[in-house]
C-alpha positions in Angstrom: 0.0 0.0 0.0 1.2 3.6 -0.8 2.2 5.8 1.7 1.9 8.7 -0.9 -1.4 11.0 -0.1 -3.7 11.4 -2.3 -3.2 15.5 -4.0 -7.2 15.3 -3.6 -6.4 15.1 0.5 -5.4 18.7 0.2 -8.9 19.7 -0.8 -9.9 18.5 2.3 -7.8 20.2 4.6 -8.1 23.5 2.7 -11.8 23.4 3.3 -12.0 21.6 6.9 -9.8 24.4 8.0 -12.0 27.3 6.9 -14.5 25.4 9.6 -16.6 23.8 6.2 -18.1 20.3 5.8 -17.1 18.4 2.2 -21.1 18.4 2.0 -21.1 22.7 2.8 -17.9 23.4 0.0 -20.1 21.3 -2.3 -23.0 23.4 -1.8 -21.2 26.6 -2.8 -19.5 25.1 -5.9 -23.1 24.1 -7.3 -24.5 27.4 -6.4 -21.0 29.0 -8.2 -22.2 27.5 -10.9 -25.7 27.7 -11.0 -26.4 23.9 -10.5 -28.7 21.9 -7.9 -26.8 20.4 -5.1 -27.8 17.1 -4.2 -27.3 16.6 -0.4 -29.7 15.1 2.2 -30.6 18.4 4.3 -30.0 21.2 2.4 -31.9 23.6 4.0 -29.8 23.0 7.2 -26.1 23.1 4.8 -27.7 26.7 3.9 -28.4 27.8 7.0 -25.4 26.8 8.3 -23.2 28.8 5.3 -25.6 32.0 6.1 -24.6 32.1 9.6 -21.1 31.5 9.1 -21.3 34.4 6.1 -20.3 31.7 3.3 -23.6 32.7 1.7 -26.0 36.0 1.6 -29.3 36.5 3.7 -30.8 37.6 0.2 -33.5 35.6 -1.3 -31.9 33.8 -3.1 -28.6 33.5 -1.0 -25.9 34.0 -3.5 -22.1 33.4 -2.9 -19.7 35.7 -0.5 -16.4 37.1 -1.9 -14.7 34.7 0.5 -16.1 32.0 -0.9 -15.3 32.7 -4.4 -11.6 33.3 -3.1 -11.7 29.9 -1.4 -13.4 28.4 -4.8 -10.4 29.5 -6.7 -8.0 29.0 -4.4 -8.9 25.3 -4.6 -9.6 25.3 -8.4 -5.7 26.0 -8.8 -4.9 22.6 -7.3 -6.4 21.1 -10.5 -4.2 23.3 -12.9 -1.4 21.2 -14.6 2.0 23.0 -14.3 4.1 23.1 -17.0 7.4 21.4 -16.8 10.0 24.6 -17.4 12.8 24.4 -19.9 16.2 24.3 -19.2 17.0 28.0 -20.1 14.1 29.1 -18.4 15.5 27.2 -15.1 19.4 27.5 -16.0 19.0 30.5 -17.8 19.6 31.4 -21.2 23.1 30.7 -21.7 23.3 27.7 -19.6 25.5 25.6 -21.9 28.1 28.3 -21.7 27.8 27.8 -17.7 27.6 23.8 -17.6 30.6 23.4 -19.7 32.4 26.4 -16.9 31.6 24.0 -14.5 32.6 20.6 -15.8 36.0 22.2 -16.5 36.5 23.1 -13.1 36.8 19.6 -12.5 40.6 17.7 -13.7 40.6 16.1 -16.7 41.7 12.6 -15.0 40.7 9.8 -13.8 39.6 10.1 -10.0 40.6 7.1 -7.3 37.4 5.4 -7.2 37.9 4.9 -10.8 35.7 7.1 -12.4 36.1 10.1 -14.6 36.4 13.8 -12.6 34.0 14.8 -15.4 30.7 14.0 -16.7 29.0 13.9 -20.0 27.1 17.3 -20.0 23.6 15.8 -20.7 24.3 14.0 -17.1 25.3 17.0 -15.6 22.4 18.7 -17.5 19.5 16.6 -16.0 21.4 17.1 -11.9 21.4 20.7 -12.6 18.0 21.1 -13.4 17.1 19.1 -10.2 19.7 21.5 -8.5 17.7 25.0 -9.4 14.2 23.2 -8.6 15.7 23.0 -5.6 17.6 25.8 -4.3 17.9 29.7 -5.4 21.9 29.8 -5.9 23.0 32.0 -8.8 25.6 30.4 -11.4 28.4 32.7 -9.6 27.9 31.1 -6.4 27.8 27.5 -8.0 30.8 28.2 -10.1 32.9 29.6 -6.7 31.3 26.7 -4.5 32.8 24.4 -6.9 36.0 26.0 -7.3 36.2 25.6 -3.6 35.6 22.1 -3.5 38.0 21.1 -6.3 40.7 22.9 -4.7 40.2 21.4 -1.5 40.3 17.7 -2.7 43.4 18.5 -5.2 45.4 18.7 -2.2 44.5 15.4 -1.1 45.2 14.0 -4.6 41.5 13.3 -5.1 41.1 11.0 -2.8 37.1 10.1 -2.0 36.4 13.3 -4.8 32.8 13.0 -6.2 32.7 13.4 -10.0 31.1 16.6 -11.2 27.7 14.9 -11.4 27.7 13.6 -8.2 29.1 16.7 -6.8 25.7 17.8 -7.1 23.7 15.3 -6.8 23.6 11.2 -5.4 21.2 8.8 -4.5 22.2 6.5 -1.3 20.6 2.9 -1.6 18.3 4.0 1.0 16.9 6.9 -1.1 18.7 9.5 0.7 19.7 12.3 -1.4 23.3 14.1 -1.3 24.0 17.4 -2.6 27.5 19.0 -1.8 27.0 21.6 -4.0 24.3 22.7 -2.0 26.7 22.1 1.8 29.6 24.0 -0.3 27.1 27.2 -1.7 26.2 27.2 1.7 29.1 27.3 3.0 30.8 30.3 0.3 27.6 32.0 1.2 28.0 32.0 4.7 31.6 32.1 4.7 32.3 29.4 7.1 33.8 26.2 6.6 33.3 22.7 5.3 33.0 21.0 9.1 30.5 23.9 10.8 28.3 23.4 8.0 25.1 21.1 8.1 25.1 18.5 5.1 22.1 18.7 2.3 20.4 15.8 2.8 16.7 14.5 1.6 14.6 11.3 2.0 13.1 10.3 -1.9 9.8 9.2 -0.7 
């Protein structure tokens, strides 16, 4: 069984805490739009909205502005967002930047055997996961990075992610590492690699 909630369980909890029933939000969405509600009391679902000021004393009752507002503001759950491009996400001359920061990393091979640098498509896909993330600017990135690399060249590479992984891995247990996020914070902050909490998340 899942242990994912349902995006409809949000329509609930939007409307239970403006102090509505699921039967009373019904009511106001059929009387939005001009339809019959079929519920077992209704005369008692209107008097209820009337006295909480969901609905006019007018004959007949229409709609309050706060009810409209809380109409939309559920409607927007049901809008589809659109996935955003790369540029629009990495900006427009993000190839220019990606290929910046691969070649920050050595052109060698790294202890654990793999390459120091990615193809860019790999690096491509981590970045956009990066930015949907966090709100760092390219400069930051590119001087976290530069950080990093410097760090671990003293140490001959030794336990060095690969410029993918620098930004993001996936633990067996569905944890998720980003130094590139600890290092921006750390550039941003100005403090130092051991005082600075490590970016993790749980894929769920």
């Amino acid at each position: 069984m899942s242990n994912t909630l349902l995006k409809q369980m949000e329509i609930f909890d939007m409307v239970t805490q403006k102090g509505l029933s699921p039967n009373q939000y019904y009511v106001l969405c059929s009387m939005r739009d001009s339809v019959t509600p079929i519920v077992t009391n209704l005369h008692l679902e209107l008097r209820l909205l009337k006295a909480s000021g969901w609905i006019t004393e007018t004959d007949p009752p229409k709609i309050t502005p706060q009810a409209h507002a809380l109409i939309t503001q559920v409607e927007r759950l049901f809008k589809v967002q659109k996935k955003k491009t790369t540029s629009q996400l990495l900006g427009k001359d993000y190839k220019e930047k990606l290929k910046e920061y691969i070649e920050l990393f050595p052109n060698v091979k790294l202890p654990s055997g793999s390459a120091a640098r990615s193809a860019p498509k790999n690096v491509e896909t981590r970045m956009r996961w990066f930015f949907e993330e966090n709100e760092y600017s390219w400069d930051l990135i590119l001087q976290a990075t530069a950080v990093y690399v410097d760090e671990y060249q003293s140490k001959n590479w030794k336990f060095m992610r690969n410029c993918q992984y620098f930004i993001k891995k996936q633990e067996r247990d569905g944890t998720i590492l980003s130094d590139l996020a600890n290092y921006c914070a750390i550039v941003e902050s100005g403090g130092d690699v051991e005082s600075t909490p490590t970016f993790k998340s749980k894929v769920v």
